[in-house]
C-alpha positions as CSV (number, residue, x, y, z in Angstrom):
1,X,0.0,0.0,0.0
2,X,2.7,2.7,0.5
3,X,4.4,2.1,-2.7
4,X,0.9,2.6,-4.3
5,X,0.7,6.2,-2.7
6,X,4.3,6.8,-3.4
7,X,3.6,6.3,-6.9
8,X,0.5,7.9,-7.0
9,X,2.0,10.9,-5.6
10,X,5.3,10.8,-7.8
11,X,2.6,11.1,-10.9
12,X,0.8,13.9,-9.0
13,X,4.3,15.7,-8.7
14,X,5.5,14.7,-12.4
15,X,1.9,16.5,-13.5
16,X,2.2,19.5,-11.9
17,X,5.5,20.1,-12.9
18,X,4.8,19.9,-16.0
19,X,2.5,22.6,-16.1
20,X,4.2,24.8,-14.8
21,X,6.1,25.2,-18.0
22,X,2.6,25.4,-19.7
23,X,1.6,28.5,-20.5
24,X,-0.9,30.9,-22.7
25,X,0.7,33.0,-25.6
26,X,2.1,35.9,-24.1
27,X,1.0,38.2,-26.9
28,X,-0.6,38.0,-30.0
29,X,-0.1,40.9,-32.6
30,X,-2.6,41.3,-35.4
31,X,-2.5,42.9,-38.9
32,X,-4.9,43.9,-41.0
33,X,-4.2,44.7,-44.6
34,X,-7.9,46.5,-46.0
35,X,-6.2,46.2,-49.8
36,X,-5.7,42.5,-49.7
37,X,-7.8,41.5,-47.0
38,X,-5.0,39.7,-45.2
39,X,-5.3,38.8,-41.4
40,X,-1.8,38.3,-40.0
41,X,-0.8,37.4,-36.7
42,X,1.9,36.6,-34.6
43,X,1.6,34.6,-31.5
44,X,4.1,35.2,-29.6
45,X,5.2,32.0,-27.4
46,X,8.2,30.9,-26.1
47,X,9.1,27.7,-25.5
48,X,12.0,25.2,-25.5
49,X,10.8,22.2,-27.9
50,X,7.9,23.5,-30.3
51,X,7.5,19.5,-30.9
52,X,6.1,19.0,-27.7
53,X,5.0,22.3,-26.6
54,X,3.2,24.9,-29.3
55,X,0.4,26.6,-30.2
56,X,-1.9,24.0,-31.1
57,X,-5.4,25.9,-32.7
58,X,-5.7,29.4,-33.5
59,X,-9.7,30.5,-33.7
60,X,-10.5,33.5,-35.4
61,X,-13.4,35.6,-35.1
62,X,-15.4,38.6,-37.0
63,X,-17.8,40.8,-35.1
64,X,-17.7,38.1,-32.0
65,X,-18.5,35.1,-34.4
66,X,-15.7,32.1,-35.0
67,X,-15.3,32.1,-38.8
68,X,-12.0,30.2,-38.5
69,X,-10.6,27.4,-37.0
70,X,-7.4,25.9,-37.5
71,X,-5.4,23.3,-35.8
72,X,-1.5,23.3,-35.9
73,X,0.5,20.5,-35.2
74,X,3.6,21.8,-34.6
75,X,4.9,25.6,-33.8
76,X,7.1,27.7,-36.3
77,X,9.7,27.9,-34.5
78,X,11.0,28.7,-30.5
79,X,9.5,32.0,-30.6
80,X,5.9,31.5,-32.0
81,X,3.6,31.1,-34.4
82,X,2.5,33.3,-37.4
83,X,-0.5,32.8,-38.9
84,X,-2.4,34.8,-42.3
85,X,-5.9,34.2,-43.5
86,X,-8.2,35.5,-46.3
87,X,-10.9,37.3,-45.1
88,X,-12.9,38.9,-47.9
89,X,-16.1,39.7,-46.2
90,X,-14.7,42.5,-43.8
91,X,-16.1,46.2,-43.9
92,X,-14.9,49.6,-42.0
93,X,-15.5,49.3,-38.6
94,X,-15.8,45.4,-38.0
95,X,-13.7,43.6,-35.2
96,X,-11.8,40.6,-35.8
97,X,-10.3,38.9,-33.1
98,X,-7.2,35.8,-33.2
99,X,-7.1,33.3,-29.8
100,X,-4.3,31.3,-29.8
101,X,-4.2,28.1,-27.7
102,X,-1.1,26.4,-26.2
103,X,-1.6,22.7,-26.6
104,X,-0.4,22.4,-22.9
105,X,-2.7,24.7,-21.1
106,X,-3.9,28.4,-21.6
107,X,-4.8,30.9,-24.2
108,X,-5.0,34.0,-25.5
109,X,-7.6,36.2,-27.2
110,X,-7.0,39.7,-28.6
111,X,-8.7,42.2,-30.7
112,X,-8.4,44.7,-33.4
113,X,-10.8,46.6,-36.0
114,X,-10.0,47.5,-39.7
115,X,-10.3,50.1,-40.7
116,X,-10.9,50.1,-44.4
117,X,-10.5,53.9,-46.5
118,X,-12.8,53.8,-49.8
C-alpha cells in the first residue's frame, strides 16, 4: 500500500510540474491589410521544444462570431507562431479577433478593427 501512494504521488508531482512550464501565448499581434484582405498574426510563445509544446489551434473571429478554426501540429519555431488568412467579407468598422491556444494549457484572445479607407 505505501508504494501505491508513493507512486501515486510521484505522478501527482510529475503533472504539476509539467505545467508549470505550460503557458498561454504571451501576446498575440494582429495585422490587417484593407487592400488585400489579409489577417496576420503573430503569437508570440516561447518555448524550449515546439515539438512538444506549441500553439496548437488558433480561432479566429469577425464581429464576435468564429469564422476560423485551424489546428497546428507543430509551432514555427521557439518563438511562436505566425499565422495569415483571407478574409474577404470584412467592412470599415468590424472587429476581428485571433485566440491562440497552447496545446499544454492556456490561451489567449486579442482584438483589433479595420479600418478600411474607400
Amino acid at each position: 500500500m505505501k508504494k501505491v501512494i508513493i507512486c501515486v504521488s510521484f505522478l501527482v508531482f510529475l503533472a504539476s510540474a509539467s505545467m508549470v512550464y505550460a503557458h498561454p501565448p504571451s501576446d498575440i499581434q494582429i495585422t490587417f491589410d484593407a487592400k488585400t484582405r489579409m489577417l496576420s498574426a503573430l503569437m508570440v510563445h516561447n518555448t524550449s521544444n515546439p515539438l512538444s509544446h506549441y500553439i496548437n489551434k488558433v480561432d479566429i473571429g469577425l464581429n464576435g462570431s468564429e469564422i476560423i478554426e485551424h489546428l497546428i501540429s507543430r509551432q514555427d519555431d521557439n518563438v511562436g507562431q505566425t499565422v495569415s488568412y483571407f478574409i474577404p467579407d470584412v467592412k470599415d468598422g468590424d472587429v476581428l479577433s485571433v485566440e491562440g491556444y497552447c496545446n499544454i494549457s492556456g490561451k489567449l484572445k486579442k482584438e483589433i478593427k479595420a479600418e478600411i479607407k474607400n
